[in-house]
Every structure is written in structure tokens, then in C-alpha cells.
ZAMARGU-4260 file (C-alpha; in steps of 0.2 Angstrom, whole numbers, plus 5000, padded with zeros to 4 digits):
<rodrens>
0) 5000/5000/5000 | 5013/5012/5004 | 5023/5007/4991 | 5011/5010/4979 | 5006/5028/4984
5) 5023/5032/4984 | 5026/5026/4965 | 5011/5034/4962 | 5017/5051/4970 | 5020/5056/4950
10) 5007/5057/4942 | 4995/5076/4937 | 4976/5070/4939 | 4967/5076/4925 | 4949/5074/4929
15) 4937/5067/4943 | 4940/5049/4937 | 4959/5051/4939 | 4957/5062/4955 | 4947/5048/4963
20) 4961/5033/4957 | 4973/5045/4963 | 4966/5047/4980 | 4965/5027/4981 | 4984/5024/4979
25) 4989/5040/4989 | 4978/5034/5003 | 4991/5020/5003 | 4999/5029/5018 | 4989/5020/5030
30) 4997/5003/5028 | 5009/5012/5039 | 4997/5013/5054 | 4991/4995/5051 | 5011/4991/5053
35) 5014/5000/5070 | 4996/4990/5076 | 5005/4975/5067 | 5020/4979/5079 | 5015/4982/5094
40) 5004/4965/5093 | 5019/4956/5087 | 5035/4962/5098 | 5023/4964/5114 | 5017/4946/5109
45) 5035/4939/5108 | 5039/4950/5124 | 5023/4941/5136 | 5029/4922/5129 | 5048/4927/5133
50) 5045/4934/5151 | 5053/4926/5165 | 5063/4918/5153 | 5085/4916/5154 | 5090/4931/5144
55) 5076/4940/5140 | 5083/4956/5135 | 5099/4948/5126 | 5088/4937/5116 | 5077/4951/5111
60) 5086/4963/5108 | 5100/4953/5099 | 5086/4945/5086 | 5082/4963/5084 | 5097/4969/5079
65) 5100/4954/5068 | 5085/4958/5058 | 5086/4975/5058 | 5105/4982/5057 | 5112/4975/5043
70) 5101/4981/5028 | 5101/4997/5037 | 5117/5003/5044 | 5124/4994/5027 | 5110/5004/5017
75) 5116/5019/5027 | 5135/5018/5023 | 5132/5016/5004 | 5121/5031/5006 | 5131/5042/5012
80) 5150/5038/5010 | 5151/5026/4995 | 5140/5032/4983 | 5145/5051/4986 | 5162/5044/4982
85) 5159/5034/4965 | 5146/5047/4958 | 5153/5063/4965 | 5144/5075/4976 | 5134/5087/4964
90) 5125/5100/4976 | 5108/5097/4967 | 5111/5080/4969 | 5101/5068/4983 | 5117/5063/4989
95) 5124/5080/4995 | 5106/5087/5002 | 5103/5082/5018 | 5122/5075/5022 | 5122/5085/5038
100) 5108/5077/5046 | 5116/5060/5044 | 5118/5058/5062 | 5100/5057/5065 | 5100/5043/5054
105) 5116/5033/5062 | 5104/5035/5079 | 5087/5032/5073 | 5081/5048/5077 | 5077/5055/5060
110) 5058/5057/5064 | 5065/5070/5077 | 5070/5079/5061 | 5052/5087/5059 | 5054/5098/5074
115) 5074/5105/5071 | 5073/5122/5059 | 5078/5122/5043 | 5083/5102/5043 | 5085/5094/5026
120) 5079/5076/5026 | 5086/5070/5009 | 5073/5063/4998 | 5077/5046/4996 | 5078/5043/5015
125) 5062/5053/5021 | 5053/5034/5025 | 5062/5030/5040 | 5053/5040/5052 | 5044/5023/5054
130) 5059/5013/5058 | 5065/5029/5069 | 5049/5027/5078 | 5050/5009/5080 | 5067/5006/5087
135) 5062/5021/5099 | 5047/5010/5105 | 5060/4996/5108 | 5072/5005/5118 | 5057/5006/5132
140) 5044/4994/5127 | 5055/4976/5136 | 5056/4986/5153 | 5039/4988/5152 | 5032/4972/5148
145) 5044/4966/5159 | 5039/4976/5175 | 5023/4974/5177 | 5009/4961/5175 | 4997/4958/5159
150) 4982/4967/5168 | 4990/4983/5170 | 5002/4985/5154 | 4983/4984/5145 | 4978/4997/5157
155) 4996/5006/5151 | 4991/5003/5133 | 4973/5009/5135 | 4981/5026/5143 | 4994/5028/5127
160) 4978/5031/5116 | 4973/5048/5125 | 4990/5053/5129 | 4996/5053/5111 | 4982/5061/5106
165) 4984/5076/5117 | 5003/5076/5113 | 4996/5079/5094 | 4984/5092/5101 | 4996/5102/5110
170) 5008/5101/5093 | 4994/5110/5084 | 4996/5123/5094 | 5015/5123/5090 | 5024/5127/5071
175) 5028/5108/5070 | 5009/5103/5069 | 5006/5093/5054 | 5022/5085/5052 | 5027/5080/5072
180) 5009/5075/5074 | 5013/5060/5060 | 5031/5058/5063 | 5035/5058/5082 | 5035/5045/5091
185) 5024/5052/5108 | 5011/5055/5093 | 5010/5037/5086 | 5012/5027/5102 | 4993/5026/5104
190) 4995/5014/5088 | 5009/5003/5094 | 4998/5004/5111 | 4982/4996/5102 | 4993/4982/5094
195) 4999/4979/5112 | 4984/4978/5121 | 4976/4968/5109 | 4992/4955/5112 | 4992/4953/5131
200) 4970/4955/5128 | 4971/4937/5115 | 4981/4928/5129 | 4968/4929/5141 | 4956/4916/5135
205) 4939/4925/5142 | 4944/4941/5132 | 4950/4934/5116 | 4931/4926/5114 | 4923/4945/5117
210) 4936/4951/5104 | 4931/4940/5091 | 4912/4939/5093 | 4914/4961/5093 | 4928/4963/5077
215) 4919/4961/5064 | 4907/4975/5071 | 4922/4985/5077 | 4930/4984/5062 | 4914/4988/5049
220) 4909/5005/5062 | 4926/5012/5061 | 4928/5010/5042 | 4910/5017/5041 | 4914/5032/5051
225) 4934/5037/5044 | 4925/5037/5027 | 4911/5049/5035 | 4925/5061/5042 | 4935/5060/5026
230) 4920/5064/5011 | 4917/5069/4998 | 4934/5064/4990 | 4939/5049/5002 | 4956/5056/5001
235) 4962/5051/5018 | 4975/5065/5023 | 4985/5062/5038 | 4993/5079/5039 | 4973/5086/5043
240) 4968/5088/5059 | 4954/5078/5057 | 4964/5063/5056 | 4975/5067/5068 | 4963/5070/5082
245) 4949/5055/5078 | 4958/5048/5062 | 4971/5039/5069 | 4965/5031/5084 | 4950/5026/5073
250) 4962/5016/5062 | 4970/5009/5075 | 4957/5002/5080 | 4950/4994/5062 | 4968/4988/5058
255) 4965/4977/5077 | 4950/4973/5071 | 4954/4967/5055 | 4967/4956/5061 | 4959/4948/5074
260) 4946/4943/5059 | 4962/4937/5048 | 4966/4925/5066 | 4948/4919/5071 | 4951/4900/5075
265) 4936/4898/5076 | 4933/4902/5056 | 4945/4893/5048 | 4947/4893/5028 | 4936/4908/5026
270) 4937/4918/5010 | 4945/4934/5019 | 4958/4919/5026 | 4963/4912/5013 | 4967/4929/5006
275) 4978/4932/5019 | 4986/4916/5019 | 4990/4917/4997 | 5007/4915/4993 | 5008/4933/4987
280) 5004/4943/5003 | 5016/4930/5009 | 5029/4933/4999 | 5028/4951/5002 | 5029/4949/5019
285) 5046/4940/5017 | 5052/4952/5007 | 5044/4968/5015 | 5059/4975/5026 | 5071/4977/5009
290) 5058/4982/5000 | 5052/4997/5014 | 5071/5000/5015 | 5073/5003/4996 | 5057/5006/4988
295) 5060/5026/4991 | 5081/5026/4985 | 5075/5018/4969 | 5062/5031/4964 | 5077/5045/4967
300) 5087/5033/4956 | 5075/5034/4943 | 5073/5052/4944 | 5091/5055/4943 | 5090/5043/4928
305) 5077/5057/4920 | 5063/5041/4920 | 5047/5046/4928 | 5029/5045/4925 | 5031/5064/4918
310) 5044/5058/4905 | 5032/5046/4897 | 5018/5052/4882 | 5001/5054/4888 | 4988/5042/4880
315) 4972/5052/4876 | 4980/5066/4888 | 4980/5055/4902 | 4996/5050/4912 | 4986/5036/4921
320) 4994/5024/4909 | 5010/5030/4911 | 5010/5030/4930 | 5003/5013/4929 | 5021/5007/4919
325) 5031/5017/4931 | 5025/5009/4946 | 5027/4991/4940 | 5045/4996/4934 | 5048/5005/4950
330) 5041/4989/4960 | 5049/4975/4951 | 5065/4985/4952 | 5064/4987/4970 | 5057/4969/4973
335) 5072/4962/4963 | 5083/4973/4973 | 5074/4965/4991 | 5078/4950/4983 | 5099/4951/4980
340) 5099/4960/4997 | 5088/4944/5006 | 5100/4932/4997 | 5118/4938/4997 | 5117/4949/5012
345) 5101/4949/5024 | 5100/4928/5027 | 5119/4925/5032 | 5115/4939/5047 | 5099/4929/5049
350) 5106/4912/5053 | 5112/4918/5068 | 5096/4921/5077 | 5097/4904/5081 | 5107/4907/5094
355) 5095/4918/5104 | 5080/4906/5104 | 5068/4907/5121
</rodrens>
């Protein structure tokens, strides 16, 4: 979804019909909440089953780093040492903008970005707020689950809803409003929160029933109502403060929803499962942490390269078709990239998480 929307950045819609397609791909965006609720399901899951365990910090935060570090730091230092080297630093070029704010990057606190004055996030690096935000959520969230018992961190995660929305509030009222109140991580913790509390809610057996009886409900209303709040062009923007008030806690709680439904053992083999069980989604998902980590460099590639959607000929004065050929370029580019990186470089890191098993 993000992927898509970000292929699809391009292209000049030319009449209703192309405004609507547009709005479809460039509400893509969302996949990025759906993550964090994906995340704070998955790492608080792995967190609960792990605790009170023999090296329960060293296991998780070395598997982690493992998964993690390589493609990035790696990514990083081609980035911004060998590539400047090879091609030369041209001052319009995407290599020299933004070179002094590579320490934000090295630390994962290039979301932080958003609130320092006149700070230049290169173009091609502009995506790892999320991964910024994430390893921020690591540093704090073992601790955490750690110190106290299943009741009260769901009581903790219920209270990150509010809190992150007052945080976004109060940043309205400040000169970083639209941007912090996406990027930061006090502004998103309310997502991570919902995954969380939905992890420690499944494990207790009496609530997991409630959950799944309620989802399909839950999930129905808040699509109904973000789709409300957002006509008459559905265009979902997450820089308004319509989404950053009710919009985001809203899709939180639909992304929950939605994957309680995709996990309902009680309704096996269902159409909606086997979608999410197809070897495509699946493949993806393997794949999905070289392709977030390159998806963005290759379209500045491409751009340097002079091959955009604005370089091809319009058909019947539309670009639509010539957005569509980007984007599958751009995609199977990137996937093929995700590929040599997963292959020659990510897996031989990956073997070794072997050794920090619970």
C-alpha cells in the first residue's frame, strides 16, 4: 500500500475519474498505521511468551538487531559515504542534500527531524521516520512488559491512546503541527499501544472470545465512520487535523479489528483467510523490510536517471497509463533489489538468530 502511493506520487490527475484513482493509491499511507498495530501485537506478543525467561533482554534485543541492522546501517553507509564517492557530490544532487543530518539517521532519530529548523531530510531517506519510531518503541517497550503484570500494561496501553492524542493536540498549537503529529513517536504510540493491548487481551482466553464475537462490528463502524469524516473525496490526509485527532486512533482500532478477523480460529478457511494466507501477501511479507528500506532510493534513482511518469507520452491526455508502467518498473525494480539483498546479504545475518532462541 505504501509502496504504491509512493510510485504513484508522479502522476497530474486530469479529471474526477483520475482524482478519485489517485486518492485510492495516495491513501496507501495507511498501511503504515496498520504496521505499528501489526508491531505492537507482534513484539509485545513475543515480549509476554519470553518473560521470565533466561536472557530475555539479550535474546530480544540481539534477534532485533540481527533483523534489523544489517540492511540498514549497510544501506546507510552506501548512502552516504560510497556512493558520494563513486558518483561525485553534485550540490543538486540527493546525495549531497541532507548529508548533515546524517547523524539522526546513524541514531534512529530521524523522525525528530520534523521539529529541528531548517533540517533537510534527503529525499530518498524521508521513509524511515517509521523505523525511527520503532526502534524508539524498543528501547522502552521490554522494561515495560517486563515490570509489570498483563492486567496493568493493557491498562498502560489503554492510557497511550489519550495521551498521544493530546501530545498531537498540544503540537497543533506549535509550528511543527502537521508534520510532528505524524512523525513523532509520543504522537504514534497510541498505535503501537492498540497492537499491544490487543496482544496481552488474545492471551487471556475469556477476552479473546469478546474480541472475536465484537471485530467484525468493530471493524465495519470504524471504516464506516473514517470514510464519514473524510468525504466527499475519500482522500484520507494524515497531515489534517481531522485525522490526527479522531483519524488515527479510529484506524487503529480497524487495523485490530481486521486482524483479529484474519486470526479467528474459530473460522477457519474463510474467503477473507485464505486471502491472507496466498502466497503473494506471503511473499511480500518476506520480502517487506528490503523492499520498505529501498522502495524510496529507487524512485530518486529513477529520477536521477530522468525516468518518471512525467517523461512518458500521455495516452488520450492522460498519464494514468503512464503512472501505471512506472509503478510496475519501480516495484519490480525494488522487489528484485529486496531479493539480492535477502539472498547475498540479509540471510547470512539471519542464521544467527538461532542462537538467541527462548
Amino acid at each position: 500500500m505504501v509502496m504504491l502511493g509512493h510510485f504513484w506520487l508522479g502522476a497530474r490527475p486530469d479529471d474526477g475519474a483520475e482524482q478519485a484513482l489517485y486518492n485510492v493509491f495516495q491513501n496507501g499511507w495507511i498501511g503504515v498505521d496498520l504496521f505499528f498495530v501489526l508491531s505492537g501485537f507482534l513484539i509485545t506478543g513475543i515480549l509476554l511468551d519470553a518473560k521470565g525467561q533466561e536472557h530475555y533482554f539479550r535474546n530480544f534485543y540481539a534477534r532485533r538487531a540481527l533483523r534489523i541492522f544489517p540492511l540498514y546501517y549497510g544501506f546507510l553507509f552506501l548512502w552516504f559515504w560510497v556512493a558520494p564517492a563513486v558518483i561525485g557530490l553534485d550540490p543538486n544532487g540527493p546525495f549531497a542534500r541532507g548529508r548533515e543530518s546524517q547523524l539522526w539517521f546513524w541514531t534512529y532519530m530521524s523522525n525528530n527531524l520534523s521539529i529541528v529548523k531548517d533540517a533537510v531530510v534527503p529525499h530518498g531517506l524521508n521513509h524511515f521516520w517509521t523505523l525511527a519510531v520503532e526502534e524508539q518503541f524498543y528501547l522502552v517497550w521490554p522494561a515495560l512488559v517486563l515490570l509489570v503484570s498483563s492486567k496493568r500494561l493493557r491498562t498502560i496501553c489503554l492510557l497511550l491512546i489519550p495521551f498521544a492524542l493530546v501530545f498531537r493536540l498540544y503540537l497543533m498549537t506549535t509550528p511543527y503541527s502537521h508534520t510532528a503529529g505524524y512523525v513523532l513517536t509520543p504522537a504514534r504510540i497510541g498505535t503501537l499501544g492498540i497492537g499491544a493491548w490487543l496482544a496481552s487481551a488474545m492471551r487471556e482466553p475469556g477476552l479473546r472470545i469478546q474480541i472475536e464475537r465484537f471485530a467484525p462490528r468493530v471493524f465495519i463502524a470504524a471504516v464506516a465512520i473514517l470514510v464519514v469524516l473524510n468525504l466527499p473525496d475519500l482522500r484520507f490526509d494524515g497531515f489534517e487535523p481531522v485525522m490526527q485527532t479522531v483519524g488515527f486512533p479510529l484506524l487503529a482500532v480497524a487495523s485490530a479489528a481486521l486482524l483479529v478477523i484474519a486470526m479467528n480460529a474459530h473460522k477457519r478457511w474463510t474467503w477473507y483467510q485464505r486471502m491472507f494466507r496466498s502466497r503473494v501477501l506471503r511473499f511480500f511479507g518476506k520480502y517487506s523490510y528490503g523492499i520498505y528500506v529501498l522502495h524510496l532510493p529507487v524512485i530518486v534513482a529513477f529520477e536521477g536517471l530522468r525516468f518518471t511518469i512525467a517523461g512518458f507520452p500521455t495516452v488520450g491526455g492522460s498519464d494514468v497509463p503512464a503512472a501505471i508502467a512506472f509503478t510496475l518498473v519501480g516495484m519490480a525494480t525494488t522487489i528484485l533489489l529486496a531479493l539480492l539483498s535477502w539472498h547475498l546479504y540479509e540471510k547470512q545475518f539471519l542464521k544467527l538468530k538461532s542462537r538467541f532462541r527462548s
